[in-house]
C-alpha positions as CSV (number, residue, x, y, z in Angstrom):
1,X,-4.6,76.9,53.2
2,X,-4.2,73.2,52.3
3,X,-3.3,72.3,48.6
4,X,-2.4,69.3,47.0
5,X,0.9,71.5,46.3
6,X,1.6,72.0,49.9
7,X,0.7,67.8,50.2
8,X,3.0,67.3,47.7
9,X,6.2,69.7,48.6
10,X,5.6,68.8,52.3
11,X,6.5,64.7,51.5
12,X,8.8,65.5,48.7
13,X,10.9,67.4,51.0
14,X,10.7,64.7,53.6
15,X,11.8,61.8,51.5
16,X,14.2,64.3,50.4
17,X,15.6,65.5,54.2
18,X,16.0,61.7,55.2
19,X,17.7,60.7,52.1
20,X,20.5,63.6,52.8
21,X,20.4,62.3,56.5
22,X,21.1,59.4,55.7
23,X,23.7,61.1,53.2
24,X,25.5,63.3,55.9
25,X,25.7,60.2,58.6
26,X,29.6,58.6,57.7
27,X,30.4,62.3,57.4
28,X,30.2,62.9,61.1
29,X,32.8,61.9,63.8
30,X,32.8,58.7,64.5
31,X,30.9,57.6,67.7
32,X,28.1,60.3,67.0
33,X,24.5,59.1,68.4
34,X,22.5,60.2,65.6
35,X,18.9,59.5,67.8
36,X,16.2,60.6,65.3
37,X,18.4,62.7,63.3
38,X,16.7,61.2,60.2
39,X,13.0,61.4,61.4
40,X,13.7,65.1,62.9
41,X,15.3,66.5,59.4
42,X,12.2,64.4,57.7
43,X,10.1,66.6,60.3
44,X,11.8,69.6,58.9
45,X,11.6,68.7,55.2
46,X,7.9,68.6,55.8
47,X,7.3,72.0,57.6
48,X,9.6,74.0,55.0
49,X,7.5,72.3,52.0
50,X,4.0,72.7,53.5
51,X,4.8,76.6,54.4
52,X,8.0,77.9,52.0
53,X,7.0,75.7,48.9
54,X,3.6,75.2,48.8
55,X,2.0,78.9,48.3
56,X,4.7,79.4,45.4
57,X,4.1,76.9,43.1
58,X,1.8,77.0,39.7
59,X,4.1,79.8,38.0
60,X,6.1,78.0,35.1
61,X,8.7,75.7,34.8
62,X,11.8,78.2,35.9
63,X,10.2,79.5,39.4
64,X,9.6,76.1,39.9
65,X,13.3,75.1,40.1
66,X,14.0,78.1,42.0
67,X,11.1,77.3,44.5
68,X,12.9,73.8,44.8
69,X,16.1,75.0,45.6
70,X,14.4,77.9,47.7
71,X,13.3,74.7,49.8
72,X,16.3,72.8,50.0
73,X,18.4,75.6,50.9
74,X,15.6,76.4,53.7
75,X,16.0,72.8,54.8
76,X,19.2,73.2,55.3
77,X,19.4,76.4,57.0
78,X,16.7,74.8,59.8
79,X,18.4,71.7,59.8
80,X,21.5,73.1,60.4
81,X,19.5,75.9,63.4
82,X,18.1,73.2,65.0
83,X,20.8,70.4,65.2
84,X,23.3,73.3,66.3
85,X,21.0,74.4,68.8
86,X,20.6,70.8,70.4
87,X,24.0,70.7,70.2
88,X,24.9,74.1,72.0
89,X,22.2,72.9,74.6
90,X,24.0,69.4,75.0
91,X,27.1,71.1,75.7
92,X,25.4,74.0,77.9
93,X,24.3,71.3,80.0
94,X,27.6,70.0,80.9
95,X,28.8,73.2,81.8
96,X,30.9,74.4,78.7
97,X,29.3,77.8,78.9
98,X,30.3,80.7,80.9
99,X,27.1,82.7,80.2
100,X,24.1,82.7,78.1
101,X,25.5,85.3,75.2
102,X,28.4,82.7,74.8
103,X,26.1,79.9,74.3
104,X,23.8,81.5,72.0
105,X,27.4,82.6,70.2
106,X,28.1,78.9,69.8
107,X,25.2,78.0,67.4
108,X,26.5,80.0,65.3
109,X,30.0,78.3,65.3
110,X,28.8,74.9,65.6
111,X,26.3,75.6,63.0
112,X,29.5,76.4,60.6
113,X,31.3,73.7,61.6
114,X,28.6,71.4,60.5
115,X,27.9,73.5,57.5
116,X,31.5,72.7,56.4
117,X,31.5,68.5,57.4
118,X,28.6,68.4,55.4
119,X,29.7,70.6,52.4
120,X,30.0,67.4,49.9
121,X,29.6,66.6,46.6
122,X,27.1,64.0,46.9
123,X,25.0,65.9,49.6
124,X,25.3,68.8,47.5
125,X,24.7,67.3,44.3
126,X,21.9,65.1,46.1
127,X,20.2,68.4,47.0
128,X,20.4,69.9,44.0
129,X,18.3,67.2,42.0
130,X,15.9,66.1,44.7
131,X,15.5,70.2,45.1
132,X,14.6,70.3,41.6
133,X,12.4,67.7,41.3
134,X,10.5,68.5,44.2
135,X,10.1,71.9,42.8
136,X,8.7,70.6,39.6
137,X,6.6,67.8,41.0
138,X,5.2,70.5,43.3
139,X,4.3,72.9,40.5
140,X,3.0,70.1,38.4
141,X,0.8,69.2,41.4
142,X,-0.4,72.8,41.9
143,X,-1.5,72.6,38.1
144,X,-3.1,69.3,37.9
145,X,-5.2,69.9,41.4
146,X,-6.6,72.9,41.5
């Protein structure tokens, strides 16, 4: 069901996805074409805080940290799913793959691998706050507009 809560996580978490883009971009190899990496993890901001974030929010001050962080840490996790798996499919499409279980294996590795590239202190400490604030802009939303 639409809330102002779910309005308000959903672009909270966008602004906050293509700020860390933005963040994780030098930290790649150089050379990368990046496409709509920005836009696409903006995409996936918005999803996780319309469906994750939204419905928890309105229950006090703590859970509303812990529902920001919930959602960054959700963000990630996609983020991290989805760029792997474009990835994997990049490289499956070249022919790097002997078979479909090694392929799906690779997201997994690749998914590490970026996990560790971007495994920063100002990514981390960039997620952190804007997690936090989203999670209390989000529960102050839910309890201004009911």
């Amino acid at each position: 069901m639409p809330t102002a809560a779910s309005l308000v996580a959903a672009i909270c978490l966008a602004i906050l996805g293509y700020v860390l883009s933005d963040l994780i971009r030098p930290l790649m190899p150089e050379g990368t074409d990046f496409g709509l990496f920005n836009y696409v993890n903006a995409l996936i901001g918005a999803c996780v805080g319309w469906v994750v974030m939204g419905k928890r929010a309105g229950r006090g001050l703590v859970n509303a940290i812990n529902n920001g962080l919930t959602g960054t840490a959700v963000l990630f996790i996609w983020g991290l799913g989805v760029h792997s798996a474009y990835e994997m499919f990049r490289l499956a499409m070249r022919n790097r793959y002997d078979g479909a279980m090694e392929a799906l294996t690779a997201i997994f590795i690749i998914a590490s691998e970026f996990g560790l590239m971007i495994a920063t202190v100002p990514v981390i400490g960039t997620a952190v706050v804007g997690g936090t604030l989203t999670g209390i802009l989000t529960d102050e939303a839910k309890k201004r507009w009911r």
